[in-house]
Backbone as JSON, one array per atom type, in Angstrom:
{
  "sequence": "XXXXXXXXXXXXXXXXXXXXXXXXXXXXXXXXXXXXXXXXXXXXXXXXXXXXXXXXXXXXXXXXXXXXXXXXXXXXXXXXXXXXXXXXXXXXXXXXXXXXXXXXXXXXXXXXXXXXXXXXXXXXXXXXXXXXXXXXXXXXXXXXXXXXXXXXXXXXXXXXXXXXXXXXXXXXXXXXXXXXXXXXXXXXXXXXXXXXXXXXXXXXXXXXXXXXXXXXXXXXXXXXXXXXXXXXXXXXXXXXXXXXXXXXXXXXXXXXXXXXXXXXXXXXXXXXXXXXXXXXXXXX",
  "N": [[83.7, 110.73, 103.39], [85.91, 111.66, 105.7], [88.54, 110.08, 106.74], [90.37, 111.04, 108.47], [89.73, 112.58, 110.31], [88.0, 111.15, 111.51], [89.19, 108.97, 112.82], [92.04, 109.69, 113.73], [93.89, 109.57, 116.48], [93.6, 112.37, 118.84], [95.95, 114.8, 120.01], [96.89, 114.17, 123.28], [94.85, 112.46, 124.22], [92.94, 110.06, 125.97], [93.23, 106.87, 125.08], [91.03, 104.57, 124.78], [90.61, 101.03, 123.65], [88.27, 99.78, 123.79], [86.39, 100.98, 123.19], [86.28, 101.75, 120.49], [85.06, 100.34, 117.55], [86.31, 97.69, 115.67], [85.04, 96.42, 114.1], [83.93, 98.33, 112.67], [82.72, 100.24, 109.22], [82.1, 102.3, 108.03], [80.66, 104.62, 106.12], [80.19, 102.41, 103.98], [79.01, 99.35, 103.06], [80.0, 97.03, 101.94], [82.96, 95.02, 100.12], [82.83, 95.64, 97.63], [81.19, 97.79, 97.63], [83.32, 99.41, 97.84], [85.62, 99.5, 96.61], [85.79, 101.22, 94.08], [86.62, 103.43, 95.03], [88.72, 102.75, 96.67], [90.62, 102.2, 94.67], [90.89, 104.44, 93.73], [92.66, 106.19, 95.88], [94.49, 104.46, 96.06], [95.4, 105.77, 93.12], [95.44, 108.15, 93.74], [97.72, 107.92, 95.38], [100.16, 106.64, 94.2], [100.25, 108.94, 92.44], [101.27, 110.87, 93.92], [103.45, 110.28, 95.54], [105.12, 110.15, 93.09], [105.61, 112.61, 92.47], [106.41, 113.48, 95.37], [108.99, 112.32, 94.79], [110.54, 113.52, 93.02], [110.33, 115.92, 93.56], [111.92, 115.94, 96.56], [111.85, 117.29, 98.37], [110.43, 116.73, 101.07], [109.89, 113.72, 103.16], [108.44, 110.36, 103.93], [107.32, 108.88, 106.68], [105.64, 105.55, 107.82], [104.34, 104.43, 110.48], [103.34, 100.83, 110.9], [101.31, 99.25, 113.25], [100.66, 96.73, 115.72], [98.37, 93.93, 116.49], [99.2, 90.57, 116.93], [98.72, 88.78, 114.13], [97.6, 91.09, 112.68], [97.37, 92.35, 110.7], [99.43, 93.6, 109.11], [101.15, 92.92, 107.13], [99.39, 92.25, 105.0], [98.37, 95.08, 104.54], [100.8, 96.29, 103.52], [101.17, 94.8, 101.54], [98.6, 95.04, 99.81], [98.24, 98.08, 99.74], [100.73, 99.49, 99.78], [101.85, 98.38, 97.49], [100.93, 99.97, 95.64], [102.81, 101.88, 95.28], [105.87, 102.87, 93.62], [108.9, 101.04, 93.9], [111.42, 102.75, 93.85], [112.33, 104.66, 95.85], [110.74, 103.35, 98.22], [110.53, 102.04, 101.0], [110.87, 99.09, 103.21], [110.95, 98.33, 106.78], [111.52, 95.33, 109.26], [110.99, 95.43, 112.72], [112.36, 93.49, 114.75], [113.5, 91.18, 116.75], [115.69, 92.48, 119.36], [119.11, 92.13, 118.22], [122.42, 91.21, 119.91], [123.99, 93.05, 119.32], [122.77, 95.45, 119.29], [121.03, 95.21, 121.22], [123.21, 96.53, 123.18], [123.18, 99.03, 122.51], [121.43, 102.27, 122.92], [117.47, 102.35, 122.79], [116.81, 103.05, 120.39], [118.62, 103.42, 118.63], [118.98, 101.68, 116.58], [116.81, 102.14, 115.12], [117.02, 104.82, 113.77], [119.12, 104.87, 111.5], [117.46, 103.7, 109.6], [115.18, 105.68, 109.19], [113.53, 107.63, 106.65], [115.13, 109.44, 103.6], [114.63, 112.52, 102.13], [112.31, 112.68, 99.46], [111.7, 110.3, 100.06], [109.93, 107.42, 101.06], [109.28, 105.17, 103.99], [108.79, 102.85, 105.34], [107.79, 101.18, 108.65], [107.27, 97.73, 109.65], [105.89, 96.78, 112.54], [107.91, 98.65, 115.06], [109.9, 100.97, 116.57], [107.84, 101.1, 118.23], [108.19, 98.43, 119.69], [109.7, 98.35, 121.51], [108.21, 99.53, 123.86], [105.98, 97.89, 124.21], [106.17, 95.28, 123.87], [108.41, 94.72, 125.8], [107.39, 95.96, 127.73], [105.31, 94.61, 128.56], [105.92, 91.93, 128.74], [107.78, 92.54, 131.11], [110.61, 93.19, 131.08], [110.75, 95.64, 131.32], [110.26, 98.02, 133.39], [107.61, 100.76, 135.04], [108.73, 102.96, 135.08], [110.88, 103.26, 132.77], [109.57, 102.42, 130.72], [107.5, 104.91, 130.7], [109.38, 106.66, 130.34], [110.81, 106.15, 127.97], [108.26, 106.79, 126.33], [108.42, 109.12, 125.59], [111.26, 109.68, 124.93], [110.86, 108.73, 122.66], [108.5, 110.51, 121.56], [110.63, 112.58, 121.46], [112.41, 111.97, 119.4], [110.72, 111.75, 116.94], [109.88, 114.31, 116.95], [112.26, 115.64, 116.16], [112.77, 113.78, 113.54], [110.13, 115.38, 112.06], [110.83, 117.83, 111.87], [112.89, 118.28, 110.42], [111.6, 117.55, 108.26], [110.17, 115.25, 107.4], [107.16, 113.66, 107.38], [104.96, 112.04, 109.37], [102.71, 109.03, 109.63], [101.19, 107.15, 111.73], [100.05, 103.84, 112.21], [97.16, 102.3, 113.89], [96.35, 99.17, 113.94], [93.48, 97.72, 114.27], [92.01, 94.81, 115.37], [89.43, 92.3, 116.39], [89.47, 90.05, 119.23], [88.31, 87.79, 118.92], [88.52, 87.88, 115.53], [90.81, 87.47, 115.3], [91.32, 84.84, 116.01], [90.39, 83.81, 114.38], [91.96, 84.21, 112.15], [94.07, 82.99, 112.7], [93.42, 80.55, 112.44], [92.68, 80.26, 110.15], [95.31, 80.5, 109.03], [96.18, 77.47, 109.81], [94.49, 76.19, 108.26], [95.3, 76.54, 105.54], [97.89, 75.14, 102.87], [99.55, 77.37, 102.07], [99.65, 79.31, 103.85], [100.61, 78.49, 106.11], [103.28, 78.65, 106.6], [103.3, 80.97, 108.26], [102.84, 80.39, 110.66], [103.36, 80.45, 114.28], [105.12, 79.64, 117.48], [105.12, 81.63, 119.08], [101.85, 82.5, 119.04], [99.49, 81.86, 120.32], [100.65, 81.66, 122.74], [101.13, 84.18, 123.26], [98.92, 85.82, 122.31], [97.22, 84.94, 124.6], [98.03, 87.11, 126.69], [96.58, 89.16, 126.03], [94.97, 91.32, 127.2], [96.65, 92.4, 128.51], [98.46, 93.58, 126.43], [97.17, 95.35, 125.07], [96.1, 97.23, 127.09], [98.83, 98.33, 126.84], [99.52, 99.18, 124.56], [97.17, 100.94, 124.25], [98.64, 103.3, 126.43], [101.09, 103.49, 125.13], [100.02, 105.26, 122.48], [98.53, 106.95, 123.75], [100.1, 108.2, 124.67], [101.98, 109.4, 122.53], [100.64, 110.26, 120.63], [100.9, 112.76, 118.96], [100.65, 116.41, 117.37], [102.48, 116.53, 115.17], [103.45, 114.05, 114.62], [100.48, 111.66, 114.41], [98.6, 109.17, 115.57], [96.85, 106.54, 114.3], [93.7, 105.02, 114.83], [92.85, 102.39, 113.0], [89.95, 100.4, 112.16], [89.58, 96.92, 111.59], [89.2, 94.51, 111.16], [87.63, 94.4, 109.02], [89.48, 93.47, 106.21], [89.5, 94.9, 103.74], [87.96, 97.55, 104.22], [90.13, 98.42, 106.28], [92.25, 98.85, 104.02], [91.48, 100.78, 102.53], [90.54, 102.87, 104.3], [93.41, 103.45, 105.28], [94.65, 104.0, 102.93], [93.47, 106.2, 102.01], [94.17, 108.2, 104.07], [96.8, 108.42, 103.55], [97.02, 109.45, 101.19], [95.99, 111.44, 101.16], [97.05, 113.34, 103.34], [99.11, 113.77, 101.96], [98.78, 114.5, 99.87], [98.3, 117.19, 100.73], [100.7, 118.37, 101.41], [101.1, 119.32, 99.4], [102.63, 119.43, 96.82], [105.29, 119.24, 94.11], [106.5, 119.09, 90.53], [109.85, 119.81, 90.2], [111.75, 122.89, 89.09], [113.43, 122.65, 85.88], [117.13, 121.99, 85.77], [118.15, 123.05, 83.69], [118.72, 124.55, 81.06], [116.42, 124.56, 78.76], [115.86, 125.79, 76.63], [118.51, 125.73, 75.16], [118.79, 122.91, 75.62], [117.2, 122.0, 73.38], [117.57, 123.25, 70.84], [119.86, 121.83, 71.11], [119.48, 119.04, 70.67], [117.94, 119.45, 68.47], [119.76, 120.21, 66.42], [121.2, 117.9, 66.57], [119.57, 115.66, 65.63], [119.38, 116.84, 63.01], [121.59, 116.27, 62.12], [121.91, 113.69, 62.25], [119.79, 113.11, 60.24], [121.32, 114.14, 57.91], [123.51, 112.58, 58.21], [122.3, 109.65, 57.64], [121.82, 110.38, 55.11], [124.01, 110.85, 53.12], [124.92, 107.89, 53.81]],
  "CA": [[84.08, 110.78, 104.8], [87.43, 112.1, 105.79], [88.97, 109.23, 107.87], [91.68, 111.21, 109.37], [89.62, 113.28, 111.56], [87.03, 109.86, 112.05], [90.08, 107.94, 113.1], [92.53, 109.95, 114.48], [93.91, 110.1, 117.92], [93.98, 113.48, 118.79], [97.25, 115.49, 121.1], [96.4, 114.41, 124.73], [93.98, 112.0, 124.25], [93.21, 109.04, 126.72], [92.37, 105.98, 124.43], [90.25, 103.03, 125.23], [90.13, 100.49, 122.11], [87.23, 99.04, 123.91], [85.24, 101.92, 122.75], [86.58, 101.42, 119.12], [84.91, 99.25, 116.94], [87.28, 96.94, 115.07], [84.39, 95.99, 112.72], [83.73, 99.62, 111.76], [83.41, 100.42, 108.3], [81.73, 104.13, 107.83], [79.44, 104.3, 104.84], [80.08, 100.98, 102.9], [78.39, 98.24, 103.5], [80.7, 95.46, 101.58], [83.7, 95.56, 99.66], [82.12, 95.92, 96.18], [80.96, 98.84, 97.88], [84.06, 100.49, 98.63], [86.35, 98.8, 95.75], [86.46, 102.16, 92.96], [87.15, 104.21, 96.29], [90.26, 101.97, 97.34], [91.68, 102.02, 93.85], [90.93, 105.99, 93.47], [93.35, 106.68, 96.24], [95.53, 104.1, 95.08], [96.42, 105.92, 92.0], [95.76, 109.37, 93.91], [98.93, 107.91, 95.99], [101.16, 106.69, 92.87], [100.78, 110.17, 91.65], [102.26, 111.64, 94.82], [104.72, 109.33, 95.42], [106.1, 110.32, 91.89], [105.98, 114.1, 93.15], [107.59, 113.54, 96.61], [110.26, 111.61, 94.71], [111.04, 114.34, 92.16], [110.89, 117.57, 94.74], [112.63, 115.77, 97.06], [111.56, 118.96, 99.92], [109.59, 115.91, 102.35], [110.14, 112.28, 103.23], [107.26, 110.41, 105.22], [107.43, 107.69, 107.93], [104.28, 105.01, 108.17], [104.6, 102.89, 111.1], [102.32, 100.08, 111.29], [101.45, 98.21, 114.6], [98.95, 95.79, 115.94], [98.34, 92.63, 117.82], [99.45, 89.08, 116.0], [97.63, 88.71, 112.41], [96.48, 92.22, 112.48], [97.34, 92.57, 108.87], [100.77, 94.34, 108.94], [102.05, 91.88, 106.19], [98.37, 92.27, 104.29], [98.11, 96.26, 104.57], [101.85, 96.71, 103.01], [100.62, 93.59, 100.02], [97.33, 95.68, 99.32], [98.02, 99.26, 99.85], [101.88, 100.21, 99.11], [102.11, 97.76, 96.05], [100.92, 101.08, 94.39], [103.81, 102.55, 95.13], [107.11, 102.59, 92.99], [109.59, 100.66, 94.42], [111.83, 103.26, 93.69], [112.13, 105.52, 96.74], [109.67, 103.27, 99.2], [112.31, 101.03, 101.5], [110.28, 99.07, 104.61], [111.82, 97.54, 107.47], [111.06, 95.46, 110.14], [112.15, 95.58, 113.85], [112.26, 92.07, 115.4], [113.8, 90.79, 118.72], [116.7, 93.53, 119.25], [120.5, 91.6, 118.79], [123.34, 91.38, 120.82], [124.68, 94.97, 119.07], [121.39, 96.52, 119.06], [120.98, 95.56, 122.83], [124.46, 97.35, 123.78], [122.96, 100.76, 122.42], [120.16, 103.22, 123.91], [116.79, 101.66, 122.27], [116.57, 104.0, 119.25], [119.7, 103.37, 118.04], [118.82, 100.46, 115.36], [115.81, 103.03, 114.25], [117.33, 106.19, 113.22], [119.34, 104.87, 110.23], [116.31, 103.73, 108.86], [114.47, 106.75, 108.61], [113.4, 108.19, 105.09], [115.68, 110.65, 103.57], [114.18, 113.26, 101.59], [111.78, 112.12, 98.6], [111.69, 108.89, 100.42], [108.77, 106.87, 101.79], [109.99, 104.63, 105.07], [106.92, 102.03, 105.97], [108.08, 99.95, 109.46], [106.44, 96.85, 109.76], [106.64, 96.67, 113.67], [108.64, 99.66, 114.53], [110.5, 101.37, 117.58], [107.23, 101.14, 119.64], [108.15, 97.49, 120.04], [110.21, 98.63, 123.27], [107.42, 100.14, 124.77], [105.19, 97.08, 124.01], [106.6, 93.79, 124.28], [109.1, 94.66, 126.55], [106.55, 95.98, 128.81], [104.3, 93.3, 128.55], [107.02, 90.38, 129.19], [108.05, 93.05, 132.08], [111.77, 93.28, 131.08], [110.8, 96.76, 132.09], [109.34, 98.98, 134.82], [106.84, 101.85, 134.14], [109.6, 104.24, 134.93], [111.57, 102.68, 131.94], [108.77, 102.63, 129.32], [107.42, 106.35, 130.4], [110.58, 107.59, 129.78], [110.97, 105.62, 126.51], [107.44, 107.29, 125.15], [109.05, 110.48, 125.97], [112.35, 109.62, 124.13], [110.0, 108.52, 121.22], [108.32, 112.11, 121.57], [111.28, 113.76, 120.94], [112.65, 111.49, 118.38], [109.68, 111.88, 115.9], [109.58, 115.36, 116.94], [112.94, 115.77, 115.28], [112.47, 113.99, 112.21], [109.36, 115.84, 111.62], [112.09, 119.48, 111.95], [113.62, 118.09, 109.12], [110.82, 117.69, 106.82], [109.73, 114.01, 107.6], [105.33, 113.55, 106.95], [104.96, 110.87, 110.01], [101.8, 108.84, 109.62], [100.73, 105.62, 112.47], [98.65, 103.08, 112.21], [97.0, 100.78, 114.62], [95.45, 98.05, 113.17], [92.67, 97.2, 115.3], [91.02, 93.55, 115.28], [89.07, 91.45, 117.5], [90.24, 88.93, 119.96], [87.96, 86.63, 117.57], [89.17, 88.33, 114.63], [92.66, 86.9, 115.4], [91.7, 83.42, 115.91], [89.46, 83.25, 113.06], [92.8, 84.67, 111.02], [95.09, 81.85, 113.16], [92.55, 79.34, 111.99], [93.52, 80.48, 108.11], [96.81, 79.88, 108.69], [96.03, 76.65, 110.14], [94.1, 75.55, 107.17], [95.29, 77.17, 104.13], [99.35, 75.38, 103.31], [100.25, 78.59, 102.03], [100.19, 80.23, 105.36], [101.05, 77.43, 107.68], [104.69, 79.37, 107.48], [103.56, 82.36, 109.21], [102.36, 79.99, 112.26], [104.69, 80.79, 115.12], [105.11, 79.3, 118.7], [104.0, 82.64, 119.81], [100.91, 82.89, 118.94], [98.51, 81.54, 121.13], [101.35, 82.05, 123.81], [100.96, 85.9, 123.25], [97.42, 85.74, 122.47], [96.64, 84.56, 126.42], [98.5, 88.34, 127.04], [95.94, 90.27, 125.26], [94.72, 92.12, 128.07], [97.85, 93.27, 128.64], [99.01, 93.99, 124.78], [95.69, 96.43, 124.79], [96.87, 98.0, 128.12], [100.38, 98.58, 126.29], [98.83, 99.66, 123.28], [96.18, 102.52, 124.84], [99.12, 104.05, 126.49], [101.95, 103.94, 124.09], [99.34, 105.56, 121.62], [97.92, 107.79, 124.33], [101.42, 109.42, 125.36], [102.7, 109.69, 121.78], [99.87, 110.93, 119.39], [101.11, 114.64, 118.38], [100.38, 117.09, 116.07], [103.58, 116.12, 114.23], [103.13, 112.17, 114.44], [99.67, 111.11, 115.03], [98.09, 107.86, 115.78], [95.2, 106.12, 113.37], [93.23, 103.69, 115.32], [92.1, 101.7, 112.29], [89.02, 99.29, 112.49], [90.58, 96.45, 110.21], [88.26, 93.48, 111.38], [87.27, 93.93, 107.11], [90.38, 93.88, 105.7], [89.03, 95.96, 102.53], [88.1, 98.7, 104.99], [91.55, 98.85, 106.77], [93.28, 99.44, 102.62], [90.67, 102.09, 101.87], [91.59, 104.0, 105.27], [94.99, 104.1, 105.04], [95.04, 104.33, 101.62], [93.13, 107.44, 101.83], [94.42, 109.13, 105.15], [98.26, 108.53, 103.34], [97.63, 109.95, 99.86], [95.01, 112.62, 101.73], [97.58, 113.63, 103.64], [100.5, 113.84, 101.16], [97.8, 115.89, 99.06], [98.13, 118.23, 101.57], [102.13, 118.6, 101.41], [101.32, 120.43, 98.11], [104.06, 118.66, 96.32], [104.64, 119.78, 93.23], [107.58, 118.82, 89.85], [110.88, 121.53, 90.53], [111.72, 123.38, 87.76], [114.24, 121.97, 85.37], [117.82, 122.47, 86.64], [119.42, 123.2, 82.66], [118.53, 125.51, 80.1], [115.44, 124.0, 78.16], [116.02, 126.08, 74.97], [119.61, 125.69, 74.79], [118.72, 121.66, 75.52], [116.18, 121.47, 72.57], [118.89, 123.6, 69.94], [121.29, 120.61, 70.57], [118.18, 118.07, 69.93], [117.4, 119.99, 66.87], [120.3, 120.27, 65.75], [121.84, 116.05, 66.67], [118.51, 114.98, 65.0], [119.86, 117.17, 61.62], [123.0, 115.91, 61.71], [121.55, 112.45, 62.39], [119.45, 113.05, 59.12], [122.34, 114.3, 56.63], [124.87, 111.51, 57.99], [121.65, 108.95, 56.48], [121.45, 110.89, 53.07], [125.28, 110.13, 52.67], [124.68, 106.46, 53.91]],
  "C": [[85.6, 110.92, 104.94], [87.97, 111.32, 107.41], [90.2, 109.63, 108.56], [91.3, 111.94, 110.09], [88.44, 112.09, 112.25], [88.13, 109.16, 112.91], [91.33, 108.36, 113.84], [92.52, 110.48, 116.1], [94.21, 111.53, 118.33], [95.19, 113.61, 120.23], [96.71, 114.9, 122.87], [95.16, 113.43, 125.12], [93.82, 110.99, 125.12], [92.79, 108.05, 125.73], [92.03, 104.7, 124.78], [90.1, 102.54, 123.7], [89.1, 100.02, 122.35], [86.29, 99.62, 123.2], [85.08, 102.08, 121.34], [86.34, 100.48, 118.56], [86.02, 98.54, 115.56], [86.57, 96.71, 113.87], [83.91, 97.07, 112.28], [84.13, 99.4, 110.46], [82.63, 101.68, 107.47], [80.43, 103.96, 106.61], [79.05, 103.02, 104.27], [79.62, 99.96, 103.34], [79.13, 96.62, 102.65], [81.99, 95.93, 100.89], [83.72, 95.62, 98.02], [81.94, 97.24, 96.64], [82.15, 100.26, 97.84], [85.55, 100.38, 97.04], [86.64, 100.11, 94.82], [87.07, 103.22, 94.21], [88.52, 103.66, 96.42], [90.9, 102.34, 96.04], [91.38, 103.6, 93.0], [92.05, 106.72, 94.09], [94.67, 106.28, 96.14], [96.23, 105.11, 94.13], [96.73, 107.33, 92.28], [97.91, 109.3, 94.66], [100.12, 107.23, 95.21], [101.49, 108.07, 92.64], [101.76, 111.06, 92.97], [103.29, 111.7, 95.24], [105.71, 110.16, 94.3], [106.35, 111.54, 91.98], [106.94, 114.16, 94.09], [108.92, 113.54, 95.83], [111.07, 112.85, 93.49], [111.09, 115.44, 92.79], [111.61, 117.65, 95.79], [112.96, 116.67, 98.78], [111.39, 117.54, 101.22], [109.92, 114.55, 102.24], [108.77, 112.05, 103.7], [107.71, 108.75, 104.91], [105.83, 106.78, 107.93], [104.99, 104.11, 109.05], [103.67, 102.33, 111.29], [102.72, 99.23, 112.16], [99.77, 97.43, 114.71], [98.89, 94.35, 116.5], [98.7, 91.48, 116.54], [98.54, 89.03, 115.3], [96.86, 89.97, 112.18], [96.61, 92.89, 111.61], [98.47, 93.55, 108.45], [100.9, 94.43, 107.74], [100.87, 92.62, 105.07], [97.97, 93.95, 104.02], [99.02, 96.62, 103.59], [101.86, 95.5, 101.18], [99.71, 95.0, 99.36], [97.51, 97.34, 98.82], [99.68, 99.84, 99.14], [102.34, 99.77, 98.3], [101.96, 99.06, 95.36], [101.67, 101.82, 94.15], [104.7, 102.16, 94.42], [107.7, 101.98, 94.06], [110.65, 101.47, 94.78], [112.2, 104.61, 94.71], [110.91, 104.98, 98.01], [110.69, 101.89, 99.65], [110.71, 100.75, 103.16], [111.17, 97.94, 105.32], [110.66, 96.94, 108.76], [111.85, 95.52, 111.65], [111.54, 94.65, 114.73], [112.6, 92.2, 116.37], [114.88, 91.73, 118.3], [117.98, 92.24, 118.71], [121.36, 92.15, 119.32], [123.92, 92.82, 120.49], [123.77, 95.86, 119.45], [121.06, 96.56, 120.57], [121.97, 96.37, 123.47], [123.89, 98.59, 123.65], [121.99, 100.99, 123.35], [118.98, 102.66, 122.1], [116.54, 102.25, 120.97], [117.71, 104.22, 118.33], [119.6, 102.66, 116.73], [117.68, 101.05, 114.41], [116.46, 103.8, 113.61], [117.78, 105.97, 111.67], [118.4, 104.68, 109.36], [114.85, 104.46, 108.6], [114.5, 107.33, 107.2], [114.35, 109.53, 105.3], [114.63, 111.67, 102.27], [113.47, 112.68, 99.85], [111.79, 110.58, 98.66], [110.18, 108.41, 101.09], [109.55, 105.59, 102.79], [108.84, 104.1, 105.64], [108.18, 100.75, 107.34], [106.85, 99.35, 109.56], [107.04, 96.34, 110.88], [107.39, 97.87, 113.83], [109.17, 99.71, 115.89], [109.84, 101.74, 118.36], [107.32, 99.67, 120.43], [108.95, 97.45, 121.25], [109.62, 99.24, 123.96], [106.15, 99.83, 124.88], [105.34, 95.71, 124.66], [107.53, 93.5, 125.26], [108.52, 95.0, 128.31], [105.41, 94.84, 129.41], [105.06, 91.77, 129.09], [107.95, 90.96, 130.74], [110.32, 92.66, 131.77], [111.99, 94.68, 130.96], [109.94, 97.51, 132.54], [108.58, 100.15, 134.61], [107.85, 102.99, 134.24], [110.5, 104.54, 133.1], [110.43, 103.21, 130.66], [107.87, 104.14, 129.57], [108.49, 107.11, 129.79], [110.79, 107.25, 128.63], [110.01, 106.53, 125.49], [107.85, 108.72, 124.97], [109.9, 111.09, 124.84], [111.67, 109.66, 122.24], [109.24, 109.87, 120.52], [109.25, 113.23, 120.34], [111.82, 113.36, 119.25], [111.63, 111.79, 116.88], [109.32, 113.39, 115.57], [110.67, 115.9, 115.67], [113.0, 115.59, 114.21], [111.24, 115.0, 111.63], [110.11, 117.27, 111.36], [112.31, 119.34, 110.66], [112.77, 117.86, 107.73], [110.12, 115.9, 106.78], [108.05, 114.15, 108.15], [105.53, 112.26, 107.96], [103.32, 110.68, 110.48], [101.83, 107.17, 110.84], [99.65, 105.04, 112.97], [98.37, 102.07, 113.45], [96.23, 100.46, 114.02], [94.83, 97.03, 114.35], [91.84, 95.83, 115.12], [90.74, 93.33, 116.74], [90.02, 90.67, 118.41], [89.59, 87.23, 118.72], [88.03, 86.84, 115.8], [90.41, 87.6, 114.45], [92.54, 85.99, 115.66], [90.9, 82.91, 114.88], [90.86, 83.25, 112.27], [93.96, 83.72, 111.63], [94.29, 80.48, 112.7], [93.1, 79.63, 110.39], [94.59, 80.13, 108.06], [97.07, 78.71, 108.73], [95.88, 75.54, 108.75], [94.08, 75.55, 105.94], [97.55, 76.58, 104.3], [100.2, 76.52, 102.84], [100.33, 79.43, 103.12], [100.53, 79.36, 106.16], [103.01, 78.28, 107.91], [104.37, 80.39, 108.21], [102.85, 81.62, 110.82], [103.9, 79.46, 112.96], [104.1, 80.17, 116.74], [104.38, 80.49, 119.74], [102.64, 82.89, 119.58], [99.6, 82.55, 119.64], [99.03, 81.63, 122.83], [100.95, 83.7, 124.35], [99.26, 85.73, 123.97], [96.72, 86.0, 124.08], [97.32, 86.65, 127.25], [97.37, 89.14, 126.34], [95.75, 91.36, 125.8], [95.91, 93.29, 128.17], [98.64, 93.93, 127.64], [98.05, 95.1, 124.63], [96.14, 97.28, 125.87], [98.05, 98.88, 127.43], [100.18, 99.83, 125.55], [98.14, 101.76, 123.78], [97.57, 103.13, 125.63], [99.99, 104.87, 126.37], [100.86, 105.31, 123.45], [98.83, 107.07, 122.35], [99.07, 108.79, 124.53], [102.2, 109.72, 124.03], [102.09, 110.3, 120.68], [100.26, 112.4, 119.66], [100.48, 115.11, 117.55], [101.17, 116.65, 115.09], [103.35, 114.7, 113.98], [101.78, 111.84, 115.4], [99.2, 109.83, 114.67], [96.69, 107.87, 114.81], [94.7, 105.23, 114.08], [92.46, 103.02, 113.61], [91.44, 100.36, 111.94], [89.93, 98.26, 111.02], [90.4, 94.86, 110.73], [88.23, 93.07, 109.3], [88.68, 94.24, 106.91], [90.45, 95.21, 104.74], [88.54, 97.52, 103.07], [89.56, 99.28, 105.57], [92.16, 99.22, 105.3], [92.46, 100.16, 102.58], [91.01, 103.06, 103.01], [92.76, 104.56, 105.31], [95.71, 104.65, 104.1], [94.72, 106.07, 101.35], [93.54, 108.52, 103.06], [95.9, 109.59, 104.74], [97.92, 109.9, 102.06], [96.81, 111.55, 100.27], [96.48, 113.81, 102.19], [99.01, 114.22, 102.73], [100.04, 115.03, 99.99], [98.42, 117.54, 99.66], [99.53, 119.36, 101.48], [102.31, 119.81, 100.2], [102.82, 120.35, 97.23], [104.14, 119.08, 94.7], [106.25, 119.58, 92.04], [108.58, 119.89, 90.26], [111.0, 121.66, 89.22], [112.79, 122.79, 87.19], [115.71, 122.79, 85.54], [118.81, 122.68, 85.19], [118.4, 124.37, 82.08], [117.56, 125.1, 78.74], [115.62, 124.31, 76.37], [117.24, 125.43, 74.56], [119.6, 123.64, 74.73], [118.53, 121.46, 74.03], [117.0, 121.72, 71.37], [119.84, 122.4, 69.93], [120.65, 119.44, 69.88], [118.42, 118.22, 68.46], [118.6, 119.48, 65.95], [121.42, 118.81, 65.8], [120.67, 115.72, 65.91], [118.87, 115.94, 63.36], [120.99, 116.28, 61.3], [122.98, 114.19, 61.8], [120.82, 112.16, 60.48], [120.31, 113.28, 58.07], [123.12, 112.76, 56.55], [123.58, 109.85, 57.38], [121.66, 109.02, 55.3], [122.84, 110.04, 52.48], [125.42, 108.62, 52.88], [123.69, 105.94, 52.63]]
}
């Protein structure tokens, strides 16, 4: 099953998540089921990775979004561990600060775009001003239309330049997310990720889903499109993304460049340092 035409939002689309099941999970029925699949595209997306990073032609952008515990943290553990470290840089984008508020909202993004044979994963990203800011109403629909607009063009541009821009929503329940605030609760290895917001937010849902459907709705392109991905199973959400990224990067047709010296004339100096390596032994 090719989860990037199952899952993507298409150009123009209106989206309701109501209509999107969160506990989708396409063929598989467990995660035994799905387990040589997940770690097939895994290593399909190592190998590409190590292409991008040596042809150096394409970058690519993943932004992941999604409501409190909707596996940001757990998507970027599972899925881009397979990547080298080496060319894969993720950021996240928190409450703005006092510098970052003085600019125009896209200002604190841009530097952190991938440069060429780069991979660039936000965790949280530069739709968080056309989310949370709408939702807490520290701005007006004039404000955040014009923002998805700005966002438009912005993505439009990197994509000019050779930038592969892939985004995820990571779709859970409303009881999805308090089953996964209950884990944190009762497990003391997560009691740090329990935050004052979270049951504060939570009571906003309505309105975070509102946000959501029309960010998503006014910004899915051809160039940067939207994934709604069900991600209720965790093990379903890494096999989607895993396979819509390295699918996609397939696609780029990426491929080693040719070597930028003189191969013979290399191998002659080889030859001939590995002789001169062997005589200066004889005399030793």
């Amino acid at each position: 099953m090719d989860y990037r035409k199952e899952l993507r939002v298409e150009p123009e689309a209106k989206v309701k998540l109501d209509k999107r099941d969160p506990a989708y999970t396409g063929k598989h029925k467990s995660h035994h089921d799905a387990t040589k699949e997940i770690e097939t595209y895994l290593q399909k997306l190592f190998r590409q990775q190590n292409l991008l990073y040596a042809e150096r032609r394409h970058a690519i952008l993943v932004v992941l979004q999604g409501l409190d515990a909707g596996g940001k943290d757990g998507t970027i553990k599972h899925v881009f561990t397979a990547l080298n470290p080496q060319g894969t840089f993720v950021t996240s984008f928190k409450q703005p600060t006092p510098a970052e508020l003085a600019h125009d909202f896209l200002w604190r993004v841009h530097p952190h775009a991938p440069g060429k044979g780069e991979i660039a994963i936000f965790n949280r990203s530069h739709y968080e001003d056309v989310l949370v800011t709408r939702v807490h109403k520290t701005i007006d629909k004039k404000t955040w239309t014009e923002r998805c607009q700005r966002i438009r063009e912005f993505e439009s541009l990197l994509a000019e330049n050779g930038t592969t821009i892939l985004k995820f929503f990571l779709h859970i329940s409303q009881e999805e997310q308090l089953e996964r605030f209950a884990q944190r609760l009762d497990d003391p290895n997560r009691n740090w990720k329990i935050s004052e917001s979270d049951y504060t937010e939570r009571s906003l849902w309505d309105d975070y889903i509102g946000a959501f459907e029309d960010a998503i709705s006014a910004t899915s392109t051809k160039q940067a499109p939207w994934y709604v991905i069900p991600s209720n199973h965790k093990w379903f959400r890494n096999l989607a993304v895993s396979q819509i990224m390295a699918d996609t990067m397939e696609d780029l047709k990426l491929s080693f460049p040719p070597p930028s010296v003189d191969l013979a004339e290399i191998r002659k100096r080889y030859h001939a340092a590995l002789e001169e390596e062997k005589d200066g032994a004889k005399k030793r």
